[in-house]
Every structure is written in structure tokens, then in C-alpha cells.
N, C-alpha and C positions, 0 to 999 in steps of 0.2 A: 631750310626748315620753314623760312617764312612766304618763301613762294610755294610749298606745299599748303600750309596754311589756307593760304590765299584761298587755292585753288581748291581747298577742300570746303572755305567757305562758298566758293561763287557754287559749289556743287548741293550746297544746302540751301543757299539761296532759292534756288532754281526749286528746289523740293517746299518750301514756302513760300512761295510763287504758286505754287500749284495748289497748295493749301489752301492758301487765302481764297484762289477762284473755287475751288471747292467748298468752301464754307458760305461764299459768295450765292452758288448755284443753290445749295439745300438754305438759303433765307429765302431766294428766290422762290423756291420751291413751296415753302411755308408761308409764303406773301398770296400762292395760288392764284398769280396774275392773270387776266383774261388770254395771254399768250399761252399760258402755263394749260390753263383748260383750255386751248383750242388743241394745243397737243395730244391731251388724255381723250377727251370728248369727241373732238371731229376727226383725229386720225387713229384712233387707238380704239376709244370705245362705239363708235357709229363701225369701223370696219368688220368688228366681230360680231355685229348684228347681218351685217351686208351678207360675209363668208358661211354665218350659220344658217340663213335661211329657214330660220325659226316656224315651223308649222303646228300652230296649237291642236291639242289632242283634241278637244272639242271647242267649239263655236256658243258662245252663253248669248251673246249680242245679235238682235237686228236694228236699220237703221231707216228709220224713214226719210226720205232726202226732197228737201224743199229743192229740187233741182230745177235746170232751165224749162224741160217738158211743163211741172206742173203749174209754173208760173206763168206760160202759154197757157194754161188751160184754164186755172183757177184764176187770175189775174195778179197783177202786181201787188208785191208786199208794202206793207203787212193787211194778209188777212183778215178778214171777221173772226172775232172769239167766237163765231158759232160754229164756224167752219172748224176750230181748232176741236172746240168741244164734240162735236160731231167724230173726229179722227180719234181722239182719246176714249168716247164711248167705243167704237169700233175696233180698236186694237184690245179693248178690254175685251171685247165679245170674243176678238180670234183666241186670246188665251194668254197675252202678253206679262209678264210675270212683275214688270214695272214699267212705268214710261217716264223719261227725262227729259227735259227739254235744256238745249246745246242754246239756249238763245232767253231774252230778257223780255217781259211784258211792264217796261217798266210807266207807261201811261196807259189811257182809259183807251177804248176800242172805239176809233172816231170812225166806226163804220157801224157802231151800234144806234137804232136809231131814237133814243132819249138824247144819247150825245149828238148825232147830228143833227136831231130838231132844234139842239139848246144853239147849234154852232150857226146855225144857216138863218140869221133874223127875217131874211127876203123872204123864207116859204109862207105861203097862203098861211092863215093862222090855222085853217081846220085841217090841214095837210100835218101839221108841224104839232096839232092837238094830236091827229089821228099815234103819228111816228112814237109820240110819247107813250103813248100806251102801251105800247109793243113791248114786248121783255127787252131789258138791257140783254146783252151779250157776253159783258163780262159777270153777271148773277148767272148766265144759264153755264158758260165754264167754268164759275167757281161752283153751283152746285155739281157738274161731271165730277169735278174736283173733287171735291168732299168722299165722294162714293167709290174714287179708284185710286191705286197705288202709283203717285205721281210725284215726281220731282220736279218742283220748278226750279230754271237755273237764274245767277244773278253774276256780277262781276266784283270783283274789287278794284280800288283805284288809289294811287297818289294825289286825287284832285280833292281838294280841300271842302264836304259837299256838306252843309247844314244840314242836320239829318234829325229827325226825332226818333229818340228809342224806342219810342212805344210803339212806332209804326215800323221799325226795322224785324226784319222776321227770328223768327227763336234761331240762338245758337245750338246747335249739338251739344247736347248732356257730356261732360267731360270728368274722367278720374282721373288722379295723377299719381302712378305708381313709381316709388323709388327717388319721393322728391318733386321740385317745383319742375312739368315739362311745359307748360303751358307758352309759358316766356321764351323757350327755345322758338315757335312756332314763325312763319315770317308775317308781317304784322303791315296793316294799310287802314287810314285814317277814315277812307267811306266805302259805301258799299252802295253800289247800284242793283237795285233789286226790283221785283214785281209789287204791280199796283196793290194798296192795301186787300180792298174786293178778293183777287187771286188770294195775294198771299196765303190770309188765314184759312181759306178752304185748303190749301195744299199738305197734305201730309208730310211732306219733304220740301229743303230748299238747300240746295247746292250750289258750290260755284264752280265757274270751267276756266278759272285761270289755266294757265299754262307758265313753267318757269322757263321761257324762251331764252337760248341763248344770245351772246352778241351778235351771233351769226345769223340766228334770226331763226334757228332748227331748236325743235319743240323736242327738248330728250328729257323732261323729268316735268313730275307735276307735283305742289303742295299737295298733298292726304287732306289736311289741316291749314285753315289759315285764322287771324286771329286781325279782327276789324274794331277799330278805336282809337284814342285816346293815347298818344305813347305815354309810358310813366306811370298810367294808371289802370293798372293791371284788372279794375273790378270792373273798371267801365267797357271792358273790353268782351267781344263777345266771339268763340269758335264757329266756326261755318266747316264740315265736310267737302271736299270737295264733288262735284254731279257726280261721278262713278262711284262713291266711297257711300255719299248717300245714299245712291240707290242699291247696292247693296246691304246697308242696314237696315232697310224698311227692306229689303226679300228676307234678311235674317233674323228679323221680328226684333232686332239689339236696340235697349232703350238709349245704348250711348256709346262715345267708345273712348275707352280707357287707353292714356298716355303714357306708356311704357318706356324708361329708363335703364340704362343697364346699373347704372352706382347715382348717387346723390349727386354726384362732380361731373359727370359726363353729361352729354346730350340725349336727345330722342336714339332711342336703337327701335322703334317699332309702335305699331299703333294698330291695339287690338281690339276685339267687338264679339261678345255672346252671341252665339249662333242657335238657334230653335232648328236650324232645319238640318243641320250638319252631325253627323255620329260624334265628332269630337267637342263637339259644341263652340267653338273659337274659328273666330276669325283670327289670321296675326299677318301685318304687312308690314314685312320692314323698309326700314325708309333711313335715310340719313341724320346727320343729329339735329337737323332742323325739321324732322318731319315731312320730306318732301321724296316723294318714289322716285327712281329709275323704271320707266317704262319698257319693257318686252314688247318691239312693236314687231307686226306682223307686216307683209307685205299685203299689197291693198288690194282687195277680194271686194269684187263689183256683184259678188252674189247676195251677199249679206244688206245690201243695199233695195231698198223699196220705192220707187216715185210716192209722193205723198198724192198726188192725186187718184192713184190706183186704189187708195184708202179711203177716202174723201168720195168720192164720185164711184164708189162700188156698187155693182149691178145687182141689186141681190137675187137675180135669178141665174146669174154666171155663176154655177156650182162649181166649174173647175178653177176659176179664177181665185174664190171662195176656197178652196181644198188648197192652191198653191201658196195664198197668204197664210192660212192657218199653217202649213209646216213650214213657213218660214217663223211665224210671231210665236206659236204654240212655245211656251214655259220659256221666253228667251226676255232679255232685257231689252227694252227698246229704247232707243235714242233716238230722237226729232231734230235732228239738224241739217245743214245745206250743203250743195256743193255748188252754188248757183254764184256765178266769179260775184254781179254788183253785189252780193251780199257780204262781201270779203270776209269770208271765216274759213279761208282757204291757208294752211299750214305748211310747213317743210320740216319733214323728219329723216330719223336716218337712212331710213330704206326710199325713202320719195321726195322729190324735190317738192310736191306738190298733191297735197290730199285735204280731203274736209275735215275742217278742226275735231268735227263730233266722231273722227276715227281716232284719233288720242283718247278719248274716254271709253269708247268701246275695247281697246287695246289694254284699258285697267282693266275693266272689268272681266276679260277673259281671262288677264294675268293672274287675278286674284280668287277666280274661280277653280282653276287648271293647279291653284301654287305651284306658279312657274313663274319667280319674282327674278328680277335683275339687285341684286347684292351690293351695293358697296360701303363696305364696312367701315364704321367709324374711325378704326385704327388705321386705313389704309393707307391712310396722309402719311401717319406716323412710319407707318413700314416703309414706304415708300423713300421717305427723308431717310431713313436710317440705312436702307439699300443705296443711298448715292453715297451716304459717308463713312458707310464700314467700306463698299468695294473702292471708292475712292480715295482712302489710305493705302488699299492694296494694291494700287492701281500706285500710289504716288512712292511705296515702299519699294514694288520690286521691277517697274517698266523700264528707272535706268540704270539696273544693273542686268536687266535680258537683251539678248542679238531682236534684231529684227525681228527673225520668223518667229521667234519664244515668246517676244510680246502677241502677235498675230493671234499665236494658237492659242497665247493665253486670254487674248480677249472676245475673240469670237464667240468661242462657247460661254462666256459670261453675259455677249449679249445673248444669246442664243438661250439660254437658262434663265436670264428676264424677260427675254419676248414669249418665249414656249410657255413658261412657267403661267406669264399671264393669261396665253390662251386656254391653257389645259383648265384651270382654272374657272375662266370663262366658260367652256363647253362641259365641266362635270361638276361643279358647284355651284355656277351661276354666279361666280363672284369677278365684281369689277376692281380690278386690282393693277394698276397701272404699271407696266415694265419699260412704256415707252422714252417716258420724261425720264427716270433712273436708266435707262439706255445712251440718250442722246449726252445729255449730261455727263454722262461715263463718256462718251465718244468725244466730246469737246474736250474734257480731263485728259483723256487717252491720246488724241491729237497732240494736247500740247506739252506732254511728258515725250512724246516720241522727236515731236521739234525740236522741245530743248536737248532733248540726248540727241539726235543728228547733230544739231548746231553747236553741242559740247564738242562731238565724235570728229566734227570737221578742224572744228581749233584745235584740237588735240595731234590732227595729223598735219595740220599746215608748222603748226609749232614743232613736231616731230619732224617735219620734212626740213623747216627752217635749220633747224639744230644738226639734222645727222648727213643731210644732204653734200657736205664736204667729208663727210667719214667714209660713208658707204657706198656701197652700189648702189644703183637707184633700184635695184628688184629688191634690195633688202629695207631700203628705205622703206618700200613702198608696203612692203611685210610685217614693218614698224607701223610703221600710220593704217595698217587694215586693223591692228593689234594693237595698240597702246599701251595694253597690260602687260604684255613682254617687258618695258620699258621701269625699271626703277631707277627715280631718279632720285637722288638727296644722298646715295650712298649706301653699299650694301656689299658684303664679302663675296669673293667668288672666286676659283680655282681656272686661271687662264693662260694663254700663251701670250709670250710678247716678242715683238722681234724688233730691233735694231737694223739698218742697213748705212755707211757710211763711206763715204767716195777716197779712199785712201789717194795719197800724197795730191791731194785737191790745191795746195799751193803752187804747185810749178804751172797746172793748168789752170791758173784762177791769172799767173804771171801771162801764162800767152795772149790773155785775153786784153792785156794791159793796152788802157786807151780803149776798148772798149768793152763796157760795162753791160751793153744791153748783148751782146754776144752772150754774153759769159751766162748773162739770164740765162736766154735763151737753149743752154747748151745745159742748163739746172733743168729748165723746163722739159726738156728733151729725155732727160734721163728721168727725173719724179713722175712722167706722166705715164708711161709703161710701166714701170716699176709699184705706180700707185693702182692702174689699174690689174694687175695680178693679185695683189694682196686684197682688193676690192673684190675680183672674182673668187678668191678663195674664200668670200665670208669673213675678210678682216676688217678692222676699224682704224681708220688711219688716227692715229695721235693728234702729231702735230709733225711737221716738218723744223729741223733746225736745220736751216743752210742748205749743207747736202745730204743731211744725216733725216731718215725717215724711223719717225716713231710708230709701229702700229702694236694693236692686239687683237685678240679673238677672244668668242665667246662672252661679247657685252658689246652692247646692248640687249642683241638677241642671244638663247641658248645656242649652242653649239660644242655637243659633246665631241665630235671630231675636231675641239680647235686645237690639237698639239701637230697633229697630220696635218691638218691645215695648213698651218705655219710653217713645219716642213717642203711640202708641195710647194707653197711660196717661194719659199729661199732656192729651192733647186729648180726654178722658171725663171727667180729673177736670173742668175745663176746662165742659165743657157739663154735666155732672151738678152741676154747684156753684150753676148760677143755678138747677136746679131747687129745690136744698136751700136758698135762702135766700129765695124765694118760701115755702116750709112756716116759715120760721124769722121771717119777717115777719109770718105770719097770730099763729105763737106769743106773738112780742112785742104784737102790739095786744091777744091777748087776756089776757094779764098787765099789761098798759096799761105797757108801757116801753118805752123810746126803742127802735127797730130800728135797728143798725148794721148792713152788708152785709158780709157776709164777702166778702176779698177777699185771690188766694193769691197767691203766684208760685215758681214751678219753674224749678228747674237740672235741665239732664239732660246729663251728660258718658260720654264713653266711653274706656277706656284701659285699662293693664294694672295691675295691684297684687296684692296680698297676702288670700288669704282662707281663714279657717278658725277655729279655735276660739283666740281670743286670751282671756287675762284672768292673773290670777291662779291656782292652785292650788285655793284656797279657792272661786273664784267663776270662770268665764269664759263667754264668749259669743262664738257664730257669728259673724264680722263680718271688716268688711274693711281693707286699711288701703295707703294708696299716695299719690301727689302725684293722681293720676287723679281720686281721691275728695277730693280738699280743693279741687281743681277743680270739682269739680261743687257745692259749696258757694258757693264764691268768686261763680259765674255766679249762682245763680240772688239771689244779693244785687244782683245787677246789675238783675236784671227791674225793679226799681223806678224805676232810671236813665235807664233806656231806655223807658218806660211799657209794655213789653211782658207780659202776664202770664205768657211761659215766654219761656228762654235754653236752646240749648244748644249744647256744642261740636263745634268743626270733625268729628272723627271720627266725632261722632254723626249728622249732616248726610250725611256721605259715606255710611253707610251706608242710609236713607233718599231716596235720590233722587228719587222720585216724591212726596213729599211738598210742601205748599207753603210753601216755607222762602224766608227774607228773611234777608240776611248782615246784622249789626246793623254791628259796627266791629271792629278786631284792637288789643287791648285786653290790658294788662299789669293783673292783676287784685294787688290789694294782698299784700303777701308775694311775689310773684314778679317776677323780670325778665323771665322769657321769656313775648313776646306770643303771643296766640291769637284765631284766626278766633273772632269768635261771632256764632249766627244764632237765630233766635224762627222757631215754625212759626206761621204762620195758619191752618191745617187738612193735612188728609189728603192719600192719593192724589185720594179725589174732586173737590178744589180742585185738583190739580197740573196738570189741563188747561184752567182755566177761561181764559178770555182776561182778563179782569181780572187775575185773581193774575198773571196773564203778563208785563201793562204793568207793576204795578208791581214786580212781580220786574226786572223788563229797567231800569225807572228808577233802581231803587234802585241796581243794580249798577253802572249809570253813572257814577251819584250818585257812588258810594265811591268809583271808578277812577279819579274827575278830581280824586277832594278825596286820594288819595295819590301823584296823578302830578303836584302844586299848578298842578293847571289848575281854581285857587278859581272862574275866573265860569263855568265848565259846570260845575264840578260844583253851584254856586248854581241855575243854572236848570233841574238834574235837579231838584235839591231842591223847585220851587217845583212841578214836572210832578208829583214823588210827593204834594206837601202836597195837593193837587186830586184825584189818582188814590185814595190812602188817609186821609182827614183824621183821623182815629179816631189815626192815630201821632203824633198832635201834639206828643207828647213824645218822638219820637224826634227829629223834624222843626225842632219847634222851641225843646228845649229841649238837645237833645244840639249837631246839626248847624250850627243856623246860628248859634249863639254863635259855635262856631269858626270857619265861614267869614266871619262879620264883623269878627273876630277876625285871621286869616290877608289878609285882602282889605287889611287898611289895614296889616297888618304882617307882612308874609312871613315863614313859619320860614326856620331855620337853613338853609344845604342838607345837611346831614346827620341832617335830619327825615327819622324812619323811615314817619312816618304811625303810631304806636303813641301810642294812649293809656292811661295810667298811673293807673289807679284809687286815687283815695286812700281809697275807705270799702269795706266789705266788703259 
């Protein structure tokens, strides 16, 4: 009981083992490590942008692109604010419905020439009088400014920059519905912005952060950012980010309202009154920090403008004139680069490599089309709670399924969290991660199938340790595929047992005198045939005592033929024995000593008893233990009695019918009161039709029926019909029976003679 114990605890162990890695994974999980999101992000959710191939229903954005051409043309950055001014009137004239600028004005234009007369002390004084007069540059693009729908962009920073409020530009009008959201927002101490000049002519001011990953791939962008003062919530001021503002100046929205799903939860969305929309609302959801998943497109070089084609337009080139107008006509316009020294070159999921100002045009289509990328506040949640509901079920039932039952059963689980997630992905547009609760499952899964191998294996080496002197090795080996066959600690079971013992073993135990290892030898000679038959028949050797072999059947493993079994045994060992004393005869003459014949006799009983691992602590042994089995001992001492070379009892008989069995006498065997049929086979089925064995089957049966019904002179004259029929029994005939019936003939039993005889030797 206490190596069951044991072994029931190392099998809990091994399940709390699994536990702890599992409660291990979902902290991990919840800790949302940058390994954790490279998982989700760069192999899960970039792949479902990659596969979908996302083509928006319409185009809202064009982009004017300071690229390499116009920087040949126009000359190196940065530009004149006149030139800028010039390109902002001009896109206004095609029809542009806003313009944003991807990029920062945040000094004076030292190409304006007030600033470069103040900068260059050497010019001629009347050169340097004349320059001053001239319009500044940054007044002639803050007045553009003033007069058209513009966003100027700015940055945020972690660098610590003394700043004054008063010259920082207006935050976005902010509401907060369902509670404080403001503080959810991601937060940075300055803000790099446009020259005062700029600023306040601009109707808009937006920033083009980006929430870059560690990878260094642009997939999500702040809505909202929140620049100040940590701790102090009032000093703090919200900034739009460029897409988000420039769609609230096309939506005519005085501000946009910070939507919560509960008081306790995060940001679920950030909304905006729309003048121009049937529904009237903007709604963008975003994460609880306020920060979108971008829908990006793959990179369309149509949409795309040289800024010098804008700049330096012909105005009597009509077609030229017709080709910008249906590109800029009612579209959002972005002013940004793709020109490498200006490094505002980005990696997204679809592109290793694109201009940062295609991340904000990528909003703004998003948010026009509502074609948003989803990922819901709960998702974390569901996600954790998907690795440790299926991770229990994963830790309940992988070590008690076969191999292929684990297989089948985990496939389609990951298979119903990777699908689950795409379908998801492609009809709701929600990001919802089945990869991490996949892998996670798969490491869990790995090492519940380890430890049930690495169980599976000690279980058969200890199975093979233990039965590998019982059994055959195909049954051994049928044991250790199967373990569960195997009860060990003790369990009832209805079996056969047989006895086999080397009668008069003393006289040849005497020849061997002076030599000892002969004598082995000649044990070894005999147990090792005789052990391999009963092995082949699916028996269990006991134990050996001396010459005397103990086996059984039907335990370890089931075996409902173990009464035949045993049978078949006894009548192989039976004819295999004259062959092995014919080899054992030539042995003896050629070592010139006496030849004695080996000669056995077998018990085989059948009944119920006790079997499994008895002993000591220290020591025990597979084995059995019952009145059934001291019975089958008891018999086969009889064989000698009876001259029969095998005894066995009644229930073994019954089950054997076809066999050719002769009832011997019902016989109270020493140690017991209570009598028992017993009968000796003379052969098989193949003898069970013969007409001989018939007669004297049919005699014998006589024989006993009149010698217990004391009708002594027929049962005498069956007697005399079998002694003629089978003479070979003469010691059953005449050394068992007719004592008694000469005995009984001149002095009648008792009348409460049961017909049982009382064996007084063993």
C-alpha cells in the first residue's frame, strides 16, 4: 500500500509540476513582456495584415512627398516658408479638403531675408537695409495659414525642455465620459513644436508620434497624447495626434470626447461630432490607453505627389493642372518625405521600409472607410483565461489518453485558437491573440506528454524488472505496452495453478553424490523446458522449490482460457519429458553412471484467491495465496497414490470438457475436511472422441457410481472391465480400488459412509 502511495503521489507530483509551469506562463502572460508581444504583434498580428491583403474601398488621402527629385530641383532642406506658403496656397486652390504637415517648423526661416540680413553682419549696410524690408517669410505663411485648413505637425519627447505655456500651442478641447480618461492617455514632459509666428495662425496642431515597437515596426499610434508635468494633472495639456486632427478640422468637431466603457476600466474609444457625416459621430476605438491599431495598406506610389510638381506648376500646363486636381480634389493631404537624409523613413507590417507620412494617411483612410483594427480591452483577459481553463484540461486528461488521443485531442484546440483568431480577424476586425495561448498550450502539452512517456517507461522497465523471470518475454512485453493490465497490491481472481514435482528425486540427487554441480545441472536441464511450456502457454512461473515448480495463470495478464491452458501444459510437459530423458540417458552412459528416469507428477486446480505483490517491505514477490492454491498442491501429491502422472480438480475438469479426463475418487486431502472430485487427464481434445478413452471413461464412471452407491460386486466387476480396458492404471485399479472393495465386500461401511476418502499423506 505504501509503494502504491508513493507512486500515486510521484503521479500528482508530476500534475503540479505542470500546474505551477502553467500558472508560471499566464503571470508571464500578464507581465506582457516584450518577448510576449513580439509573439502577438510580429508573428500573429503583422501576419494577418500580410495574408489579408487589405485593399481600402476608397482612397481619402494624397501625399506630397519632399522626395529626392524635388530636392534636386528646389534645393536642399529646409526650404523657404515662402516656397512652403506657395504649395499650401496651391493645394488649396486644387480642392484639398485639409493639409498636414509630417514634419516640425520649429525655428524662424533663416532663409527669410529680415532673418538673414539680422544673421550675416559682413553685408553692405544698404544690401542688409534693402533685405529687411522685404516680407518676412514666416508672416507670409502664417498669413496662408490663417486662411486655409492646416495642420501643423510637432513631436513629443522624453528630453527634459523648459518650455513656456503660453507659447506652447492649444491642447484639443477634451470631455471625459464615464469617469477620469484623461490620465489613462500616454504622457511626455515636452513638446517640440512650431515657431510662435506659425503656431497661432494655424488652425490645427497635431503630433506624428508613432508607438514604435522594440523591433523598431510602427503598428499602433497614440489618438491622444498628454504633454507635462507628471502628478499634475492640470498643467497638463492633450495634443491630437496629425490624422486625428486633421480629421476634426474636415469634421468641423470642437473637440473630442474621452470615452470609457465603466469608471474602473480604461480608454475603449475616442469620439468626435461630425457636421459632415449623416450619423453625426466620429468613434475610434483604441486601447485602454488611447492608442489605435493601424489597418495598414500596402504602399501605392499613386497616391503619392513630388512637391515640386506643386511648387513650380506651370500654370498654362492644363493637363498637368486636371491630373493634380483629381488627385488633391476633396482628399486629405499630407506633406511629408521619402528623401533617405531626411530619415522619416519607417517599417511596418506590410513594408520593411515606407515614409513615416504613409502611417497617418493609413489613419485617416482607416477612419474614414470605418475599417478599424479592434483589440479589445478584455482581450488580455481572455487570452489568460484561455491558457488556464485549456491548461487544466490539458493537465486533467493528457496522462490518462494513448498517444494518438492526446494528438487528436490537441490539434484541433490549437487549431480552434489559431482559426478562431483569424476568422475573427477577417469578419470582425478584431485582434485577438490565439498564438501565445497556442504556444503556451504546446509547451504545457509537450511536457505532460514527457512526463507520461517518462512515467510509461519506468513503469515497463519496473514491469519488465519484476515479471521478466515469470513470463515469456511476448507477454512481458504485452505487460509493459499495457501497465493497466497489471494490479498490483492485491486483488481477487478466479485462476489455475499447477504444481509439477520430480518424484523419488532422492536416489538421483544420491547419484550425483560428490558431485553437486552435476546435480544442478541436471535441475537446470529439467526446469528449463518444462519452464519454457508453461511460459508458452501464457503461464506465470511462481517460484521454483528445489525440483518442485510453482506456476499460474490468468495474472498478471487476463486470460480467460487459463484452465486449458494449464491443461495443454501438463500434457507437453507430460510427452516433452520422455523426450528429455532419452538425451539424459545417452548423458549418463557417456559419463558411465547409473541413469535414473526422471519422473514428475502435477497438480493442476482451479479456484479463486488472492494475487499480487505479497512479501515484506524490504523484499516481496508477485504471487498468490488462497485455499485454491494449497489445493492444487495437496492433488498433485496424490498423483503418486493414484499412479497417475497428473491430478486435477473438479473445476478444472469442468472447464476442459473435450478433454479425456477420468474422475480418479472424491477425496478429503490431508489438512482439509471438505471432499473434492478429482480426476487425471490421459490426453487432449484429440483423445476426447476416441472409442477407447470412451469405454474406459464410461467404465470407470460405473466403476465409482456403484463403489459410492455400496453396490461393492458391480462396482467390482466395472473394476475388472477397466483393469482389461486400461491396464497401464494398475495402481489405480489395484492398488487404490480393490483393497477397498475387498475390504467393503466382507465388511460393509457404516450407512452414513459418505464414499469420501481421507488422505492421510500429502
Amino acid at each position: 500500500m505504501k509503494k502504491f502511495g508513493r507512486r500515486l503521489w510521484k503521479f500528482t507530483a508530476l500534475r503540479w509540476l505542470a500546474f505551477i509551469i502553467l500558472v508560471g506562463m499566464v503571470w508571464l502572460r500578464a507581465q506582457d513582456y516584450e518577448q510576449v508581444k513580439f509573439i502577438r504583434q510580429n508573428v500573429l498580428f503583422d501576419q494577418f495584415q500580410k495574408f489579408d491583403n487589405y485593399v481600402p474601398p476608397e482612397r481619402h488621402t494624397a501625399i506630397i512627398d519632399i522626395d529626392e527629385a524635388s530636392l534636386g530641383k528646389i534645393g536642399q532642406w529646409p526650404w523657404s516658408r515662402y516656397q512652403i506658403a506657395v504649395m499650401v496656397q496651391i493645394l488649396g486652390q486644387l480642392g484639398a479638403k485639409v493639409v498636414g504637415f509630417d514634419m516640425v517648423f520649429a525655428e524662424s526661416d533663416r532663409l527669410s531675408p529680415t532673418v538673414y540680413s539680422q544673421q550675416n553682419a559682413q553685408l553692405p549696410p544698404e544690401i542688409a537695409k534693402a533685405l529687411a524690408q522685404l516680407p518676412n517669410t514666416d508672416a507670409q505663411l502664417a498669413a496662408v495659414l490663417k486662411q486655409s485648413p492646416v495642420v501643423l505637425g510637432g513631436t513629443t519627447t522624453y528630453l527634459q525642455i523648459e518650455q513656456d505655456k503660453d507659447t506652447l500651442p492649444k491642447g484639443v478641447p477634451i470631455l471625459e465620459e464615464n469617469g477620469p480618461g484623461k490620465t489613462w492617455l500616454p504622457l511626455f514632459p515636452s513638446l517640440v513644436h512650431n515657431n510662435p509666428i506659425l503656431e497661432q495662425a494655424a488652425p490645427g496642431f497635431g503630433v506624428f508620434n508613432t508607438d514604435t515597437s522594440s523591433d523598431g515596426v510602427v503598428r499602433r499610434v497614440p489618438a491622444l497624447t498628454r504633454v507635462g508635468p507628471p502628478n499634475e494633472s492640470r498643467k497638463q495639456s492633450v495634443y491630437a495626434s496629425l490624422g486625428i486632427e486633421m480629421l476634426r478640422l474636415v469634421h468641423q468637431s470642437k473637440g473630442v470626447i474621452i470615452s470609457k466603457a465603466d469608471k474602473a476600466s480604461g480608454i475603449a474609444s475616442i469620439r468626435m461630432r461630425s457636421k459632415i457625416r449623416e450619423d453625426k459621430k466620429l468613434v475610434i476605438p483604441t486601447d485602454e490607453h488611447g492608442i489605435m491599431w493601424v489597418r495598414f495598406q500596402e504602399h501605392n506610389p499613386d497616391i503619392y505627389i513630388p512637391a515640386h510638381e506643386i511648387i513650380q506648376i506651370d500654370p498654362s500646363n492644363q493637363e498637368k493642372i486636371q491630373e493634380l486636381f483629381k488627385k488633391v480634389q476633396g482628399k486629405y493631404v499630407l506633406i511629408g518625405t521619402s528623401a533617405e537624409g531626411l530619415k522619416d523613413i519607417r517599417a511596418t507590417p506590410l513594408e520593411g521600409a515606407v515614409p513615416g507620412v504613409e502611417v497617418h494617411s493609413n489613419i485617416i483612410d482607416m477612419v474614414e472607410n470605418d475599417d478599424f483594427l479592434i483589440r479589445p480591452s478584455i482581450a488580455s483577459a481572455i487570452e489568460m483565461a484561455i491558457i488556464l481553463v485549456a491548461g487544466l484540461l490539458l493537465i486533467a486528461f493528457v496522462p490518462n489518453l494513448s498517444a494518438i488521443t492526446t494528438v487528436v485531442f490537441f490539434i484541433p484546440l490549437v487549431g480552434v485558437l489559431l482559426g478562431g483568431s483569424w476568422y475573427l480577424y477577417l469578419e470582425e476586425s478584431l485582434l485577438v491573440d490565439g498564438l501565445t495561448p497556442a504556444l503556451a498550450l504546446f509547451i504545457l502539452f509537450v511536457l505532460l506528454v514527457y512526463q507520461k512517456f517518462a512515467r510509461e517507461q519506468a513503469q515497463k522497465k519496473q514491469v519488465r524488472g519484476a515479471f521478466a523471470q515469470y513470463l515469456s518475454p511476448a507477454l512481458v512485453e504485452q505487460l509493459a505496452d499495457d501497465p493497466s493490465k497489471l494490479t498490483l497490491g492485491g486483488e481477487t481472481r478466479s485462476m489455475t495453478f499447477l504444481f509439477c514435482d520430480i518424484r523419488g528425486f532422492t536416489p538421483i540427487s544420491e547419484s550425483f553424490k560428490g558431485n553437486p554441480q552435476g546435480l544442478t545441472k541436471l535441475i537446470n536441464k529439467f526446469l528449463t523446458p518444462m519452464t519454457d511450456i508453461i511460459m508458452g502457454n501464457h503461464g506465470t512461473i511462481d517460484k521454483y522449490m528445489g525440483d518442485c515448480i510453482m506456476a499460474f495463470w490468468n495474472a498478471p495478464l487476463d486470460d480467460p482460457d487459463h484452465a486449458r491452458h494449464a491443461c495443454e501444459s501438463t500434457l507437453k510437459m507430460q510427452t516433452d519429458l520422455i523426450e528429455l530423458n532419452k538425451q539424459l540417458e545417452i548423458e549418463a552412459n557417456e559419463e558411465g553412471r547409473v541413469f535414473i528416469p526422471i519422473r514428475i507428477g502435477i497438480g493442476v486446480n482451479t479456484g479463486e484467491c488472492v494475487v499480487g505483490n505479497m512479501g515484506s517491505e524490504q523484499r516481496f514477490d508477485y504471487s498468490v495465496l488462497g485455499d485454491a492454491v494449497n489445493l492444487g498442491a495437496r492433488i498433485e501429491g496424490q498423483s503418486k497414490s493414484y499412479g497417475v502422472e497428473n491430478v486435477i480438480g473438479e473445476l478444472t475438469a469442468e472447464e476442459v470438457p473435450d478433454f479425456a479426463i477420468l474422475e480418479l475418487d472424491l477425496i478429503a486431502v490431508k489438512g482439509k475436511d471438505e471432499a473434492v472430485r478429482i480426476f487425471t487427464m490421459l490426453g487432449g481434445p484429440e483423445m476426447g472422441n476416441d472409442p477407447d478413452y470412451i469405454a474406459i471413461r464410461d467404465e470407470t464412471t460405473a466403476m465409482i457410481n456403484a463403489y459410492r452407491e455400496r453396490r461393492f460386486e458391480d462396482s467390482q466387476r466395472h473394476l475388472n472391465k477397466c483393469r482389461e480396458l486400461k491396464p497401464e492404471l494398475n495402481v489405480l485399479w489395484d492398488d487404490v480400488y480393490q483393497p477397498r472393495l475387498d475390504e467393503y465386500l466382507e465388511n460393509p461401511p457404516p450407512e452414513d459412509w459418505d464414499g469420501v476418502f481421507r488422505a492421510t499423506t500429502k
